[in-house]
Phi, psi and omega in degrees: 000144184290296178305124198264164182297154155278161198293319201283335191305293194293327157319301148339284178302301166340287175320305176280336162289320174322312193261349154244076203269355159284009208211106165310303196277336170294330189288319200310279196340303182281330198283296197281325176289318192254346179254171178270160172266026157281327185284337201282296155339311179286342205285000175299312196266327171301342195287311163297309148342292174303322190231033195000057159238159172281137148312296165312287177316284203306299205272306166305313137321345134282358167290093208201153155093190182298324173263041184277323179310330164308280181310317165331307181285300191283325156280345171300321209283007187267359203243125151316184191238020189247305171320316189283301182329305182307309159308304170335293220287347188266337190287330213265348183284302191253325210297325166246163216271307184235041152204129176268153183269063181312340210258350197267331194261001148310306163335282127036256156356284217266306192283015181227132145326138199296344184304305189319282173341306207273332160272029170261326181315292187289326167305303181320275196338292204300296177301300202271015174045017197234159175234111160319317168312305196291322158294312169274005160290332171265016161320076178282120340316166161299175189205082182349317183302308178304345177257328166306328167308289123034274198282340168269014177272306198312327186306305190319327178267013163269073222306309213270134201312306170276151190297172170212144198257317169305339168249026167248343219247359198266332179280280199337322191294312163297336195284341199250323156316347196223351155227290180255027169254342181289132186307124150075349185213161188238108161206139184297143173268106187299306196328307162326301197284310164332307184284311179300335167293316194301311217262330170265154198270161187316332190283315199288325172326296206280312154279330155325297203266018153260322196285343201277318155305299177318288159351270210258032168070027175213164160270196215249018181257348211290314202252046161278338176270343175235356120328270172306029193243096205216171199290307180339285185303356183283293190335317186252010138332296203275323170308309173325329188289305161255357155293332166280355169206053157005304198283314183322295175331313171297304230265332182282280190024281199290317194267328141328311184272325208300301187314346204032053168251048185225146180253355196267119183313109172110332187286323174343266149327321164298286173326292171338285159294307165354294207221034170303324178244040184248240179286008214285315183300338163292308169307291185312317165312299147344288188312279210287345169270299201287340167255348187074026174198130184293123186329314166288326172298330160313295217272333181285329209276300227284324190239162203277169161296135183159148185287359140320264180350293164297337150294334206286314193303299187295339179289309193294344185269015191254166189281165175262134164300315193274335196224157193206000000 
């Protein structure tokens, strides 16, 4: 909606999800077609007001069965995103016992503005009585992704907003000096690399490694595969990999799971919301240059007529706030 609601409006809406929480396709329709998930928010909280119940708990408690990805998606949208975030970040950790969702706590990481991060931090805490740092310090096996992690929590406290194309073009020099430009061995220097993560923020990260092209004609990542192939280097392949295109990074994702050629469980759902009122108009151009077909036509011809479906649509169809 163009408009944000007025209080009798979110009563309404209120009023009209009470009654209908047995019936899927009107919550779709309303949670997800007609309000933002800012709007979703308010309706959270007038909904507890009215009826001293959490919304999100009432919806969440329905996830069981053939429809649970539906419900999964209509309670998140009822969570701030500092908050939804924090759930990600604990699911990607503890939920199954011997594999972390390394790509969800990247997403994270890499993907949020440091203002974000830091109320994504005080969300965990605040729930989970727990500190997010500590828990992936505390990743039983250890995991190269745990010192990258490490260190793209510390970029976050790298308060200054501007870039410097000079301490952008003196890392490009080190990353090559310390890795395949270095004599007679081809390996990567985690300490170099570590250190460059921790002390620059995501914008400056993100021109080194255009100047780092410019420079030596490649990215920097090119001869990691047939160089390189140690756990590190997978690892920071794949940051690398979406600190430099976010959307792109999504839009292959999105079209893995739409396609069902993917095992990881959850990134649909995860993504969708994530970045339905973000980046999703940029991810759907992507999409639509690099498969030749628009994301919506992908999710009908891939999924049956169903209020799945129809959620996937109204999320991926929505305009994005920040990009446009």
């Amino acid at each position: 909606m163009a408009n944000s609601l007025s209080q009798s409006s979110t009563e309404d809406i209120c009023k009209q999800v009470h009654g209908s929480l047995g019936n899927l396709s009107i919550l779709v329709r309303v949670l997800a077609g007609q309000l933002s998930q800012h709007e979703c928010e308010k309706t959270r909280e007038k909904y507890k007001e009215m009826y001293g119940e959490d919304l999100y708990e009432i919806l969440r408690h329905k996830i069981h069965g053939t429809t649970s990805k539906t419900w999964t998606i209509l309670s998140s949208l009822m969570l701030n995103p500092h908050e939804r975030d924090a759930i990600v970040a604990k699911n990607a950790i503890f939920k199954e016992r011997d594999r972390v969702d390394y790509k969800a706590l990247i997403e994270i990481y890499v993907g949020r503005k440091s203002s974000h991060f830091f109320l994504i931090q005080q969300a965990y805490q605040s729930k989970f009585r727990r500190h997010l740092d500590q828990d992936i310090m505390n990743i039983e096996p250890p995991h190269s992704y745990q010192k990258i992690l490490m260190a793209l929590a510390a970029s976050h406290k790298a308060h200054s907003a501007q870039v410097s194309v000079h301490i952008g073009k003196c890392d490009a020099q080190r990353l090559f000096q310390t890795g395949e430009g270095r004599c007679g061995e081809f390996k990567i220097d985690e300490g170099v690399v570590l250190e460059i993560l921790s002390k620059r923020s995501i914008p400056q990260l993100n021109l080194t490694l255009s100047i780092f092209k410019h420079i030596y004609g490649h990215t920097y990542t090119k001869h990691f595969k047939n160089k390189y192939g140690g756990e590190f280097e997978e690892a920071l392949k794949f940051v690398v990999k979406f600190l430099n295109n976010p959307p792109k990074y999504y839009a292959k994702a999105l079209e893995a799971s739409i396609k069902g050629r993917t095992t990881d469980e959850g990134d649909l759902e995860r993504i969708i919301v994530s970045q339905s009122e973000t980046d999703m108009n940029k991810i759907r151009k992507i999409y639509k240059n690099v498969y030749g077909m628009d994301m919506r036509d992908a999710i009908i011809e891939s999924f049956p007529i169903g209020d799945f479906r129809d959620l996937l649509l109204a999320l991926t169809m929505k305009t994005s706030i920040d990009n446009d």
